[in-house]
N, C-alpha and C positions, 0 to 999 in steps of 0.2 A: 427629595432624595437625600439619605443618609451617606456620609463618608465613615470610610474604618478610621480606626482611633493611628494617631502615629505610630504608636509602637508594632499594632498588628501590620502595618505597612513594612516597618521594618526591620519584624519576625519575618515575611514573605522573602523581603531582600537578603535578609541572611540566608534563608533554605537555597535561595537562587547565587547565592555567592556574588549578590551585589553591592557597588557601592554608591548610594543615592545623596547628593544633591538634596537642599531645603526646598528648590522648587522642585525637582521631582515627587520628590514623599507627596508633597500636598496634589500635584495631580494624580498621582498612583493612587492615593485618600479615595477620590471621586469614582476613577475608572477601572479600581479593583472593585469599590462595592456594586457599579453597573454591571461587572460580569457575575455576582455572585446573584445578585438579581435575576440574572436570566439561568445560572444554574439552577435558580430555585422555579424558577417558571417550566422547567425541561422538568424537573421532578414533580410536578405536579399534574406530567400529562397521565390521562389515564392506562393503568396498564391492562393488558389483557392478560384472562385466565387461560385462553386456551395456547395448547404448544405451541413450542416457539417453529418456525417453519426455515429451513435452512435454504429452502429455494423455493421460489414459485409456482412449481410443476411439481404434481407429489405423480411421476410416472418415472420409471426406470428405464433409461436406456438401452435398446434394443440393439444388441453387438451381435455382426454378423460374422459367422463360426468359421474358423480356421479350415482353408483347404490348403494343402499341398497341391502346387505347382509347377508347371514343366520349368528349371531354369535356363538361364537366358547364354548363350555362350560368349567367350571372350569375343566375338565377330561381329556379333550383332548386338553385344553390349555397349561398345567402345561405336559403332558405327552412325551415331549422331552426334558423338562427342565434338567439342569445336576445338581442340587443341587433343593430338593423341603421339606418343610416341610408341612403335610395337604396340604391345598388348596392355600399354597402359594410357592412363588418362591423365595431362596435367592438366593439372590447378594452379592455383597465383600462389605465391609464396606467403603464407600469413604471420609467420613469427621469424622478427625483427635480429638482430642480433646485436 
């Protein structure tokens, strides 16, 4: 297994705005060229020609079409509610002061 040279170690630490340590460089040496190894193994998988497929299902979703509906009145809106005052429904209080 090859190690990058010093300096390309710390050309990397400089893009990364770091400050490296003489044992760091030389294990960054090692374990920068193991990842560059495996980007090159990822580049080498084969690609395929055919389109790229954005989902697994090539069907379109089947949207069930708008009806208008009777609505519901204040009485029988609010009449499962678990906290109500009059014609209204409380809730918890969510913003803090």
């Amino acid at each position: 297994m090859d190690k990058l040279s010093r300096e390309e170690v710390l050309h990397v630490a400089h893009l990364a705005r770091l400050s490296l340590t003489d044992e760091e460089i030389e294990k960054f040496r090692v374990q920068l060229k193991v990842l560059m190894n495996d980007i090159d193994k990822i580049k080498e998988v084969k690609d395929y020609d055919d389109e790229e497929m954005y989902t697994p299902v090539d069907t379109n979703a089947r949207l069930r079409e708008d009806v208008v509906g009777e609505m519901l009145n204040a009485k029988d809106a609010i009449a499962n509610a678990p906290c109500k005052n009059g014609n209204f429904i409380e809730v918890p209080v969510m913003i803090n002061e």
